[in-house]
PDB file of N, CA, C and O in Angstrom:
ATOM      1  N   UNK A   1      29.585 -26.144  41.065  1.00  0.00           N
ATOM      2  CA  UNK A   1      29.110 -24.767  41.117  1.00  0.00           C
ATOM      3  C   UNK A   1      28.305 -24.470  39.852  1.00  0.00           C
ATOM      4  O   UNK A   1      28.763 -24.699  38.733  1.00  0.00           O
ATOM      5  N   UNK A   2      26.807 -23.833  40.115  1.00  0.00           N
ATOM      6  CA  UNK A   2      26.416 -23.483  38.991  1.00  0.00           C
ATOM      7  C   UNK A   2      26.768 -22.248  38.773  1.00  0.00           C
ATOM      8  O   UNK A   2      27.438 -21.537  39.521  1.00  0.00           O
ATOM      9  N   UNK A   3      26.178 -21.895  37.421  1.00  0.00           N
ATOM     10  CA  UNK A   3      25.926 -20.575  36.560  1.00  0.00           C
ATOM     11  C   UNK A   3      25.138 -19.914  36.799  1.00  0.00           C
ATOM     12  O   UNK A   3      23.990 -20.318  36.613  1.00  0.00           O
ATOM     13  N   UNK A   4      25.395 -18.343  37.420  1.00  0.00           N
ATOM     14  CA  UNK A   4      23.801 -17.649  37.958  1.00  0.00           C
ATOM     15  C   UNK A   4      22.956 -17.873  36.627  1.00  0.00           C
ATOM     16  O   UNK A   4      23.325 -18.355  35.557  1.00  0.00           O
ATOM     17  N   UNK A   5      21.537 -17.312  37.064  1.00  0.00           N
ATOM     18  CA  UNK A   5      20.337 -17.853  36.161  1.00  0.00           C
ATOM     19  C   UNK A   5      19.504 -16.421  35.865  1.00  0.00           C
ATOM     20  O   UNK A   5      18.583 -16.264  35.064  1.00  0.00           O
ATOM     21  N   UNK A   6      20.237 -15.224  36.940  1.00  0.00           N
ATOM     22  CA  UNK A   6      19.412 -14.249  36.664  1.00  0.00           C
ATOM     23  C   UNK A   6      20.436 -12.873  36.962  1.00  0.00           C
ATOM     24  O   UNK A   6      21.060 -12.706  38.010  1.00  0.00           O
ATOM     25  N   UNK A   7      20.443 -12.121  36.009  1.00  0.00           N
ATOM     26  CA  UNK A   7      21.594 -11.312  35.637  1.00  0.00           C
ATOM     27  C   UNK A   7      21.032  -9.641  35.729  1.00  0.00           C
ATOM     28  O   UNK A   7      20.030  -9.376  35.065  1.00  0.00           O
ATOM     29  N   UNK A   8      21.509  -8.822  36.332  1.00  0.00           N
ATOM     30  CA  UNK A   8      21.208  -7.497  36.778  1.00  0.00           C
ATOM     31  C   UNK A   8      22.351  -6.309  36.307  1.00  0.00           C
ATOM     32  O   UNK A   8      23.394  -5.946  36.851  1.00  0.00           O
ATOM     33  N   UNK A   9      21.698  -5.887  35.089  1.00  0.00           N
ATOM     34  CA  UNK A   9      22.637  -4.148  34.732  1.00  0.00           C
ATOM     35  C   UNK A   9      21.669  -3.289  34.604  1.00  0.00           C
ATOM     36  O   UNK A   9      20.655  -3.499  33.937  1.00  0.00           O
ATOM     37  N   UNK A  10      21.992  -1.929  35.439  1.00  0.00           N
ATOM     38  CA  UNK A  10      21.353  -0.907  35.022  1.00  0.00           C
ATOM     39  C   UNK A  10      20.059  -1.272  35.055  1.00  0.00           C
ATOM     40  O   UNK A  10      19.932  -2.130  35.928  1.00  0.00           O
ATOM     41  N   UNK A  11      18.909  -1.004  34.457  1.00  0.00           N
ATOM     42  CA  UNK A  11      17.494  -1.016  34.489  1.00  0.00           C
ATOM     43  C   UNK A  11      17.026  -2.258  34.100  1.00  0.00           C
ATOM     44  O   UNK A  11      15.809  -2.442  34.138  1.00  0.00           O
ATOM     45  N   UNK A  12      17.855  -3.258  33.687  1.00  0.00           N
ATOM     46  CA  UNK A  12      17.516  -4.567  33.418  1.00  0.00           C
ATOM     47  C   UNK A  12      17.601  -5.636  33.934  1.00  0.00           C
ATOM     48  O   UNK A  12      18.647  -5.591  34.582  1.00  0.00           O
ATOM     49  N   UNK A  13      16.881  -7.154  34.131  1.00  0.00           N
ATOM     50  CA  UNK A  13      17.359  -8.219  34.565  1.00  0.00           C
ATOM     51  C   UNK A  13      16.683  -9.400  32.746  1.00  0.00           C
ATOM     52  O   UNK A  13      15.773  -9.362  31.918  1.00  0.00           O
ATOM     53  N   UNK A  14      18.086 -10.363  33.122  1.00  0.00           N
ATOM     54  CA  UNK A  14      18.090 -11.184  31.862  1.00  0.00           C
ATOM     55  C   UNK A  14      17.785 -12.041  33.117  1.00  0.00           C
ATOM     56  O   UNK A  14      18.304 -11.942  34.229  1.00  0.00           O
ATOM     57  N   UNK A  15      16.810 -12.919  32.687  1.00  0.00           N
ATOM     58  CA  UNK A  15      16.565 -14.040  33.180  1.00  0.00           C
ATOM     59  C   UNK A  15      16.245 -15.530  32.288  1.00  0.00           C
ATOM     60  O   UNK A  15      15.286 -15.899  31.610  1.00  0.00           O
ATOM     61  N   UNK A  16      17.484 -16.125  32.642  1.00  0.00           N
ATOM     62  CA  UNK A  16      18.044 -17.062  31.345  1.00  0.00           C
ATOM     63  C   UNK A  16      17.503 -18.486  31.184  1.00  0.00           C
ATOM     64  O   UNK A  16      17.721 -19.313  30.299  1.00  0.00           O
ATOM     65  N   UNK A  17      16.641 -18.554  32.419  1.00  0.00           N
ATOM     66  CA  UNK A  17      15.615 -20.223  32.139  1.00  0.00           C
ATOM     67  C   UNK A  17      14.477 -19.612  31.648  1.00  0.00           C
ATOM     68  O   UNK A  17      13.965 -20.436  30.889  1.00  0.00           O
ATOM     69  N   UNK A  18      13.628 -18.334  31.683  1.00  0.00           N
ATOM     70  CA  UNK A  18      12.594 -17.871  31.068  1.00  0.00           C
ATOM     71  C   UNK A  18      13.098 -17.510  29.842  1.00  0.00           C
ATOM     72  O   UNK A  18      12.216 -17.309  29.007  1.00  0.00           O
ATOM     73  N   UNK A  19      14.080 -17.382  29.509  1.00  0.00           N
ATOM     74  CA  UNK A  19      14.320 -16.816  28.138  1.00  0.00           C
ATOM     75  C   UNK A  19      13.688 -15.081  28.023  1.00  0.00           C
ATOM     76  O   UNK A  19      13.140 -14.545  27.060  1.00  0.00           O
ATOM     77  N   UNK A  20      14.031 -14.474  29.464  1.00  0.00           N
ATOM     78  CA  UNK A  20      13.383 -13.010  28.782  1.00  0.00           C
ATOM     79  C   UNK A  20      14.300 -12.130  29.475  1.00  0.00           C
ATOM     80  O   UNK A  20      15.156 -12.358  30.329  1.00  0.00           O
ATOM     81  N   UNK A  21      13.764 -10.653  28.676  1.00  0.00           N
ATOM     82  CA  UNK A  21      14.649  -9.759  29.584  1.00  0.00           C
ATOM     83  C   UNK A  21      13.346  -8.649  29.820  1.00  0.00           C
ATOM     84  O   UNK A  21      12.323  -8.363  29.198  1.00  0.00           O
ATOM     85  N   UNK A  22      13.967  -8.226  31.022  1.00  0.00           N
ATOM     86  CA  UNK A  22      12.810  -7.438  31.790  1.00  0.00           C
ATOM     87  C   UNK A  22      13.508  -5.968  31.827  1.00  0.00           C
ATOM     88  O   UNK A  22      14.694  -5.780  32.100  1.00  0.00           O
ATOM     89  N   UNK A  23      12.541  -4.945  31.497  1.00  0.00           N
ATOM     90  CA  UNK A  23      13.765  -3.309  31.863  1.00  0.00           C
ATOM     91  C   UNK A  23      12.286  -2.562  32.815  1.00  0.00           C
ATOM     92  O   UNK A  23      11.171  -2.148  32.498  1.00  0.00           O
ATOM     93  N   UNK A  24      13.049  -2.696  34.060  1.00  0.00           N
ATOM     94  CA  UNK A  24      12.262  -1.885  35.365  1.00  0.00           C
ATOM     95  C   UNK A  24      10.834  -3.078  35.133  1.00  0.00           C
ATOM     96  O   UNK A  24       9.785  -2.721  34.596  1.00  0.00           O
ATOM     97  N   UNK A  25      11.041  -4.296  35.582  1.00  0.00           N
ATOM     98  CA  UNK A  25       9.791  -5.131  35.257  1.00  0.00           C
ATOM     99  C   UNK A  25       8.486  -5.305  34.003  1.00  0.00           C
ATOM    100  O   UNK A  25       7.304  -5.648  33.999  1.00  0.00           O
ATOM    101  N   UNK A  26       9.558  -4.822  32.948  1.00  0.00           N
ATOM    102  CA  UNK A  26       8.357  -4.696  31.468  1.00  0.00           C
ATOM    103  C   UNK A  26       9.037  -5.604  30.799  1.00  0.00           C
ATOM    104  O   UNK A  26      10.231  -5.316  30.709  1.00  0.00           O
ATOM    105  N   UNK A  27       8.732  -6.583  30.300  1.00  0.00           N
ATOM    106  CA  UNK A  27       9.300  -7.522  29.406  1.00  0.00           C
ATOM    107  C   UNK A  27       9.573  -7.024  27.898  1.00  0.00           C
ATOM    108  O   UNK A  27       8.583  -6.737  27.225  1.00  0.00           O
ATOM    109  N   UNK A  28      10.601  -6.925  27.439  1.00  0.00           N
ATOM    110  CA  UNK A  28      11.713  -6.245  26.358  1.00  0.00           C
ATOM    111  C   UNK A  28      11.194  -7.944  25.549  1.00  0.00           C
ATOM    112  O   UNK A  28      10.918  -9.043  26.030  1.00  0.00           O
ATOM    113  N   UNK A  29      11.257  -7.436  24.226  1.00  0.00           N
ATOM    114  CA  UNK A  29      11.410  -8.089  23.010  1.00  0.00           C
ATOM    115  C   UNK A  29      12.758  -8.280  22.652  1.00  0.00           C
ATOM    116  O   UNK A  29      13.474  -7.319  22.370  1.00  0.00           O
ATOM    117  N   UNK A  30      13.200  -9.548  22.641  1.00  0.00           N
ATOM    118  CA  UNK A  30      13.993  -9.875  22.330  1.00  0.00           C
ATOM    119  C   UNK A  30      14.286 -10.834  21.294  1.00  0.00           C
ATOM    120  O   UNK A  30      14.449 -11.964  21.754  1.00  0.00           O
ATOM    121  N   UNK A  31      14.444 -10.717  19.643  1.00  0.00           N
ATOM    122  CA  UNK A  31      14.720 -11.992  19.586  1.00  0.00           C
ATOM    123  C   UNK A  31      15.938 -13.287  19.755  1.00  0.00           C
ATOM    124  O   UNK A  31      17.041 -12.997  20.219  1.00  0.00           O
ATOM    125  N   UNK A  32      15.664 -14.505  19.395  1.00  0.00           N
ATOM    126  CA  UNK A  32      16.399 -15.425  19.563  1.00  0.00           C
ATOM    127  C   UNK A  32      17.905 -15.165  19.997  1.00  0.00           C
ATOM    128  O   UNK A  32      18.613 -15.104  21.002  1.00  0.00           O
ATOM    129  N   UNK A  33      17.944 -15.070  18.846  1.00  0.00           N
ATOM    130  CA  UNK A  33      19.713 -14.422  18.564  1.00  0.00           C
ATOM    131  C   UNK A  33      20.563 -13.891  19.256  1.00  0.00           C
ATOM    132  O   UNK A  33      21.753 -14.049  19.528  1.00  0.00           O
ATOM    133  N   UNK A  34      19.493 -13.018  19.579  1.00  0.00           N
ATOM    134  CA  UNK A  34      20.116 -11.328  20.362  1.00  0.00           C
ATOM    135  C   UNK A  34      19.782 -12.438  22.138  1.00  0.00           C
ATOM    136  O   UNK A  34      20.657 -12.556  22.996  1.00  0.00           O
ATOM    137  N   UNK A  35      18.843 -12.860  22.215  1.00  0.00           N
ATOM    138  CA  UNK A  35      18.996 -13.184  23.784  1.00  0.00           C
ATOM    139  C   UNK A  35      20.053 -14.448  23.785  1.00  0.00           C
ATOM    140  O   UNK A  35      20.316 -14.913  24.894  1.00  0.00           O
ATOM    141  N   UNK A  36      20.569 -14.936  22.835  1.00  0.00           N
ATOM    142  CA  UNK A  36      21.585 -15.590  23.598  1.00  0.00           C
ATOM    143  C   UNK A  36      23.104 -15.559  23.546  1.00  0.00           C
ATOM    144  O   UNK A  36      23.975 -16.309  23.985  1.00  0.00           O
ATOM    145  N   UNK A  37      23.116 -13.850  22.505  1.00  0.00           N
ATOM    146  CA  UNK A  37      24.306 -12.809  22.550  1.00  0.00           C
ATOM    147  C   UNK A  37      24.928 -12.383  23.323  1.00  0.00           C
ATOM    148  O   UNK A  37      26.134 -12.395  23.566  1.00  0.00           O
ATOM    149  N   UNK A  38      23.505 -11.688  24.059  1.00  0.00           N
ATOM    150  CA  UNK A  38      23.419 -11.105  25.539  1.00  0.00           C
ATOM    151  C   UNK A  38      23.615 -11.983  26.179  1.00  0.00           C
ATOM    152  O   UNK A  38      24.365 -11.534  27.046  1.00  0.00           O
ATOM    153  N   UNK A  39      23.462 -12.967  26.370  1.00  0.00           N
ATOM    154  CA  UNK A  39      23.341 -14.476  27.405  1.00  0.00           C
ATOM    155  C   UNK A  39      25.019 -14.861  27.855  1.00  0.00           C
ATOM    156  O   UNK A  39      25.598 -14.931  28.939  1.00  0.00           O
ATOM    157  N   UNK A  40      25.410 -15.048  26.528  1.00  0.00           N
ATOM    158  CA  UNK A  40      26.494 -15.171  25.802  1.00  0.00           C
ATOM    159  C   UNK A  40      27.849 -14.117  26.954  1.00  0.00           C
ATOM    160  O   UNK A  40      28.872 -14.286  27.618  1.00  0.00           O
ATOM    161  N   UNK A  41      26.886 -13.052  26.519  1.00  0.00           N
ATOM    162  CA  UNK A  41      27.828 -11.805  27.062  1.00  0.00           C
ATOM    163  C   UNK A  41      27.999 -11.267  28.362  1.00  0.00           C
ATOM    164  O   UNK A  41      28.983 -10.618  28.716  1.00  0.00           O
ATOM    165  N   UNK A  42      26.854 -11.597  29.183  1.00  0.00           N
ATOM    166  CA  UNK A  42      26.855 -11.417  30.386  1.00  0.00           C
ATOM    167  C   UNK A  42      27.060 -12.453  31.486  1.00  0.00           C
ATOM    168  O   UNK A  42      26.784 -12.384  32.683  1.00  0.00           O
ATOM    169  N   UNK A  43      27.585 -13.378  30.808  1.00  0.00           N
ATOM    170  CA  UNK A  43      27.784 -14.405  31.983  1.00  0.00           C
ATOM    171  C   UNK A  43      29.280 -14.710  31.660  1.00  0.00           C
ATOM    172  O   UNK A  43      29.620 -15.873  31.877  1.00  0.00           O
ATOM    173  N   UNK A  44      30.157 -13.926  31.214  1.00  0.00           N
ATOM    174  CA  UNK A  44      31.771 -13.459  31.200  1.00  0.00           C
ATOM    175  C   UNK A  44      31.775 -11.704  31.519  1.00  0.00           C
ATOM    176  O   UNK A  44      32.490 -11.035  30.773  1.00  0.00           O
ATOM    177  N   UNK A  45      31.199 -11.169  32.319  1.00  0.00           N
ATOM    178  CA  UNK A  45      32.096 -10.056  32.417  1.00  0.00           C
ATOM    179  C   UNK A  45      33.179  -9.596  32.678  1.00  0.00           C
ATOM    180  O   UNK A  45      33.817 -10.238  33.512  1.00  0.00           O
ATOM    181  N   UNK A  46      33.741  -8.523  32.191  1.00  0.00           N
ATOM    182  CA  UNK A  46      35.006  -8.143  32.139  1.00  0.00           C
ATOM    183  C   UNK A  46      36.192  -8.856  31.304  1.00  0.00           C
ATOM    184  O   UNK A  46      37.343  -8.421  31.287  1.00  0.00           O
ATOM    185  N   UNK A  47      35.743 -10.047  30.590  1.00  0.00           N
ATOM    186  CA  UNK A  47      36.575 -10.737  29.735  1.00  0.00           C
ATOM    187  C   UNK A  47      36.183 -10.277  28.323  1.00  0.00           C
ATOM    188  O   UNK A  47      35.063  -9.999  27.892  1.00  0.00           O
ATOM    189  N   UNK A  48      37.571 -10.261  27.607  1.00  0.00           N
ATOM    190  CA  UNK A  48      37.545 -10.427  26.228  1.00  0.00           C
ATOM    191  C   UNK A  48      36.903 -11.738  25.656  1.00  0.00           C
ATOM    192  O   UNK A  48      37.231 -12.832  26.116  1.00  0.00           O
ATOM    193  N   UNK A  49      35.725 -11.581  24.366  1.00  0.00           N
ATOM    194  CA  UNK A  49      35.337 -12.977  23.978  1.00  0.00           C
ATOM    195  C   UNK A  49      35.758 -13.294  22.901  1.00  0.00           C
ATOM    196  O   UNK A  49      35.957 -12.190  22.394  1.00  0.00           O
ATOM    197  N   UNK A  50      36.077 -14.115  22.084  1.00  0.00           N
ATOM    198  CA  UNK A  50      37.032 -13.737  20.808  1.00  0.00           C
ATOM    199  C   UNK A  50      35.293 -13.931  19.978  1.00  0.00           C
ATOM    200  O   UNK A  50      34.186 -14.216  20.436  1.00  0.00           O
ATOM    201  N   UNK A  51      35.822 -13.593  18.523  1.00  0.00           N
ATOM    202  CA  UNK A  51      34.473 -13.495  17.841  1.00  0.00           C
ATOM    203  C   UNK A  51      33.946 -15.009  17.211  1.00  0.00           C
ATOM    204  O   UNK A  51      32.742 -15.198  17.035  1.00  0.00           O
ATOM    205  N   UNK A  52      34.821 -15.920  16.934  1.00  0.00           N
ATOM    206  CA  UNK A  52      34.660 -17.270  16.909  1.00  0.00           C
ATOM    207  C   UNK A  52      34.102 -17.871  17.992  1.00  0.00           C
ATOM    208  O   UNK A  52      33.440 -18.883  17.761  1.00  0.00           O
ATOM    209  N   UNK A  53      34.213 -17.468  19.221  1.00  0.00           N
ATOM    210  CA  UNK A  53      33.500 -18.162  20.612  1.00  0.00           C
ATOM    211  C   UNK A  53      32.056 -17.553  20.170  1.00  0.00           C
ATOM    212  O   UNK A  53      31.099 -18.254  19.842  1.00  0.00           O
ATOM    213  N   UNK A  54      32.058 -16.494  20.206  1.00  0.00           N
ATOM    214  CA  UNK A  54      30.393 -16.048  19.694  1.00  0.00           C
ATOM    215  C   UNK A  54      29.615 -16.197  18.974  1.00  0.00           C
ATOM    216  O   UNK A  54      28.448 -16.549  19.149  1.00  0.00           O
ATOM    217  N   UNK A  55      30.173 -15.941  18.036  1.00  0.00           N
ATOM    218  CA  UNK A  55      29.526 -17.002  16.474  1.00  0.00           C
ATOM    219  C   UNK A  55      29.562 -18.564  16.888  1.00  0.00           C
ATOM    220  O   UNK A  55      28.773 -19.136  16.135  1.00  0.00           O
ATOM    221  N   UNK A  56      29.914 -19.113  17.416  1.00  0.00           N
ATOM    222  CA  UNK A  56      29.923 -20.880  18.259  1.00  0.00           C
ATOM    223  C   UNK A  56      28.295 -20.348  18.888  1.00  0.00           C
ATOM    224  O   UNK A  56      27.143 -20.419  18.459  1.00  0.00           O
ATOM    225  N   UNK A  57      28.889 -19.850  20.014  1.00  0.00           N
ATOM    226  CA  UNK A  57      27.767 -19.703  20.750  1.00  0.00           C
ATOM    227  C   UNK A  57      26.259 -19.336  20.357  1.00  0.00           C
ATOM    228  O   UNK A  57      25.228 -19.855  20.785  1.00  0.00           O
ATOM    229  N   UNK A  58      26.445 -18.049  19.200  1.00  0.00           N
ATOM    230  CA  UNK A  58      24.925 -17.659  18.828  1.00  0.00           C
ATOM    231  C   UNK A  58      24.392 -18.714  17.740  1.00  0.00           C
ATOM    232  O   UNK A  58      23.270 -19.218  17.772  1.00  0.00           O
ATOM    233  N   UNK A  59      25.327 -18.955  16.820  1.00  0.00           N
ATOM    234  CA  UNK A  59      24.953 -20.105  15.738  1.00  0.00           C
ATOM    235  C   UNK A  59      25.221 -20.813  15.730  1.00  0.00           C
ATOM    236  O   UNK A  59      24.492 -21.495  15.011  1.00  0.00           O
ATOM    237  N   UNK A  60      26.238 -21.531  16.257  1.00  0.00           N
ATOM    238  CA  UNK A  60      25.985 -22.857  16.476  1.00  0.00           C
ATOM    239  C   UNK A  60      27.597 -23.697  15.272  1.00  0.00           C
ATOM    240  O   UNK A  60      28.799 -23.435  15.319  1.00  0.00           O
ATOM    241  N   UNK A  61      27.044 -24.412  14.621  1.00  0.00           N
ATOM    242  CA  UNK A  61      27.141 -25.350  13.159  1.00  0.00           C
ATOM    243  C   UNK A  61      26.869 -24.186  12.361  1.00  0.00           C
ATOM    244  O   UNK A  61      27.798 -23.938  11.592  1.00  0.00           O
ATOM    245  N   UNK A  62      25.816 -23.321  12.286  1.00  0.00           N
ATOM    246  CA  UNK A  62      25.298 -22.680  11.114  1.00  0.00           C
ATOM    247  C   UNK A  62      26.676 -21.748  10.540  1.00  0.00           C
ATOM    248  O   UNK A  62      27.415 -21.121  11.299  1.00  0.00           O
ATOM    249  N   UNK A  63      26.804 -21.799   9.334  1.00  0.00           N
ATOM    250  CA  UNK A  63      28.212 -21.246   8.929  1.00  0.00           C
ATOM    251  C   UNK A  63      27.248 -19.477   8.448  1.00  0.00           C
ATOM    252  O   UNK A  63      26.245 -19.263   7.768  1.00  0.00           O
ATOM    253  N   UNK A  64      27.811 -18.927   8.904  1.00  0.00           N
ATOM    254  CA  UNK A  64      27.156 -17.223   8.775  1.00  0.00           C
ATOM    255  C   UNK A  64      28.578 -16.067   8.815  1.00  0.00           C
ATOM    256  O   UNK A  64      29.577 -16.189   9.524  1.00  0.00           O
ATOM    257  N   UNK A  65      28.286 -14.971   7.834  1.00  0.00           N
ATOM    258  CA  UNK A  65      29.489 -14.482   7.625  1.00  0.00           C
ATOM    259  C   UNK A  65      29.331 -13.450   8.699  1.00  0.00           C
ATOM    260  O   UNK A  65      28.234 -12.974   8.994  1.00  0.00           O
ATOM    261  N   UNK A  66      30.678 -13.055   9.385  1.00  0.00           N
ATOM    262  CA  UNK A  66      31.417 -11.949  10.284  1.00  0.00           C
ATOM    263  C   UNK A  66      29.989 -10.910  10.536  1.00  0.00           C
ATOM    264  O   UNK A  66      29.595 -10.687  11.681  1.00  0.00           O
ATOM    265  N   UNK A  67      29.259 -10.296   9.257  1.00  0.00           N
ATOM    266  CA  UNK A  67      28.366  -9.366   9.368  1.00  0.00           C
ATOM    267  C   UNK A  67      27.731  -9.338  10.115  1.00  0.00           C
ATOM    268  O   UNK A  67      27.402  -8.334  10.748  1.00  0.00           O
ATOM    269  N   UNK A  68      27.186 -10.972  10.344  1.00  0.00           N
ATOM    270  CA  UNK A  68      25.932 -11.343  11.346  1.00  0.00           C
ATOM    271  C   UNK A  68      25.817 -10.861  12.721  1.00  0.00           C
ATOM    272  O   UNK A  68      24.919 -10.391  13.419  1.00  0.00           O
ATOM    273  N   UNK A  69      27.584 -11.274  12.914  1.00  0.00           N
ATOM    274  CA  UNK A  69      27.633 -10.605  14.090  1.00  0.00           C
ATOM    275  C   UNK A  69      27.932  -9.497  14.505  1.00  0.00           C
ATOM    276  O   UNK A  69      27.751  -9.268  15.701  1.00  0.00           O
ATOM    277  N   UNK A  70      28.346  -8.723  13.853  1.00  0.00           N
ATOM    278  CA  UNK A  70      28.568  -7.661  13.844  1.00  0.00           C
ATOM    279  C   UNK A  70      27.023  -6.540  13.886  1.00  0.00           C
ATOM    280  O   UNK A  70      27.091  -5.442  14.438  1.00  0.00           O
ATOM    281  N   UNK A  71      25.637  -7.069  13.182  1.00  0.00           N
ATOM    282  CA  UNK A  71      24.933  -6.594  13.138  1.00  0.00           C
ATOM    283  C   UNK A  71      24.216  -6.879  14.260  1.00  0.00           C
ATOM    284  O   UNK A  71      23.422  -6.021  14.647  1.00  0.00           O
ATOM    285  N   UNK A  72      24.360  -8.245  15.074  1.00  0.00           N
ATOM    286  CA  UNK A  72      23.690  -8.640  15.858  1.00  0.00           C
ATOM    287  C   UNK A  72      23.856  -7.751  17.239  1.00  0.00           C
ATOM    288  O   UNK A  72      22.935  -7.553  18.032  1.00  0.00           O
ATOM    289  N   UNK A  73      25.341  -7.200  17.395  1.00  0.00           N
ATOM    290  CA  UNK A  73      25.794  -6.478  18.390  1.00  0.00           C
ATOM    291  C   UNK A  73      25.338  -4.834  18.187  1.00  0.00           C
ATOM    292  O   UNK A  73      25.257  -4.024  19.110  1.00  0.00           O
ATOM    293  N   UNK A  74      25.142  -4.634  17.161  1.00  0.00           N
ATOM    294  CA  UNK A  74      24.610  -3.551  16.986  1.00  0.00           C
ATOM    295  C   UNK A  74      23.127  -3.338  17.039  1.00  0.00           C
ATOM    296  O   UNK A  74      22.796  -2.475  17.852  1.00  0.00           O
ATOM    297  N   UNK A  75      22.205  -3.877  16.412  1.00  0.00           N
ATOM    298  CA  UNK A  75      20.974  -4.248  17.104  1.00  0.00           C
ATOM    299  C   UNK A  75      20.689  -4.224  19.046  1.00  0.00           C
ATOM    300  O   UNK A  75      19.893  -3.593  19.741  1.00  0.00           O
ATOM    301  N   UNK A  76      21.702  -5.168  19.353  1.00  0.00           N
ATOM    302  CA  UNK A  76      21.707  -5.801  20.657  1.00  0.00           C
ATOM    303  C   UNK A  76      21.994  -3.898  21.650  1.00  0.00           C
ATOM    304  O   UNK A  76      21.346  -3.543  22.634  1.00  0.00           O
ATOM    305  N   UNK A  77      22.943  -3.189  21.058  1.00  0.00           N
ATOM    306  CA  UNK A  77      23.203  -2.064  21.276  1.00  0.00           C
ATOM    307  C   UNK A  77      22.204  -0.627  21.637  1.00  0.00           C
ATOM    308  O   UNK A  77      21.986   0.291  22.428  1.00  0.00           O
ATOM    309  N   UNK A  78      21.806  -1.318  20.293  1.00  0.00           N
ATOM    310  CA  UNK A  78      20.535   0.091  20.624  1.00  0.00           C
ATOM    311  C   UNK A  78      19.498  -0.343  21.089  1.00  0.00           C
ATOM    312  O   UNK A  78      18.861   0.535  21.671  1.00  0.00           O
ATOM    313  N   UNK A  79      18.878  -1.652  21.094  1.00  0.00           N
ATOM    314  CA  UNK A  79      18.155  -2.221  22.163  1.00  0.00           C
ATOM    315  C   UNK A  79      18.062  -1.295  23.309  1.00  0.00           C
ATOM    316  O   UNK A  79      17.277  -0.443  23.725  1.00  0.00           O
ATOM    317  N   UNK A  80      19.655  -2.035  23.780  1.00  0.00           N
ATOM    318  CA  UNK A  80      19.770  -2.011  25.431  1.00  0.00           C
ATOM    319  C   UNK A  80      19.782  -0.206  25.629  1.00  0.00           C
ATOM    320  O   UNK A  80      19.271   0.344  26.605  1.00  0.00           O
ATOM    321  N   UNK A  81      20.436   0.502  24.552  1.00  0.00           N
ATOM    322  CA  UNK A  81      20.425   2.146  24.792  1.00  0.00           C
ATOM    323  C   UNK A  81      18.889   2.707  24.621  1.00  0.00           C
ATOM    324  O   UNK A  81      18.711   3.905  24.841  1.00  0.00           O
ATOM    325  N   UNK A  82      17.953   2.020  24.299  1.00  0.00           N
ATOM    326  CA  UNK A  82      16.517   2.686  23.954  1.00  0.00           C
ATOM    327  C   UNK A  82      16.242   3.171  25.430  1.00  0.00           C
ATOM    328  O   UNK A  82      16.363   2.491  26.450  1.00  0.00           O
ATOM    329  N   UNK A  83      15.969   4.085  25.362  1.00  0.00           N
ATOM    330  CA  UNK A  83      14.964   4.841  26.519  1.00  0.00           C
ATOM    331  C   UNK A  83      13.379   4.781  26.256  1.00  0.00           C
ATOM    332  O   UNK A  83      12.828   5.162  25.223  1.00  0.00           O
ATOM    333  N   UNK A  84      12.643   4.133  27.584  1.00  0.00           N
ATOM    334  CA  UNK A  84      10.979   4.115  26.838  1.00  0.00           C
ATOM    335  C   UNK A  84      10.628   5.004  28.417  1.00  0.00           C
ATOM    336  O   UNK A  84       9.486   5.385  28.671  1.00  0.00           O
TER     337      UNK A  84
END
């Protein structure tokens, strides 16, 4: 069984082999990070992620302190809350 490839909330679709996210068909700026936060995040809904799985997931090896992510989700936040 695969992993869906194209993900639908609210006014958006993440589409995860293009690497983009679309809101009402306008392609959203995303960088790196943040799209594979979101990536990260929407292909477990309704589960708790612990913050070590995420930091795995967004960085990798790269050793980065708690903040990162913490800022990254907040960024990622008002992103997704912008109204255009």
């Amino acid at each position: 069984m695969t992993s869906p490839r194209l993900f639908a909330f609210g006014p958006y679709r993440l589409d995860i082999p293009e690497r983009q996210l679309l809101r009402e068909g306008q392609p959203v700026p995303l960088p790196p990070k943040l799209f594979d936060l979101l990536t990260t995040l929407v292909q477990q809904p309704g589960h708790l992620i612990a913050k070590e799985d995420l930091l795995d997931a967004v960085w990798g090896d790269v050793a980065v302190e708690e903040g990162s992510l913490t800022r990254a989700v907040s960024s990622l936040r008002q992103l997704l809350g912008r109204r255009q």
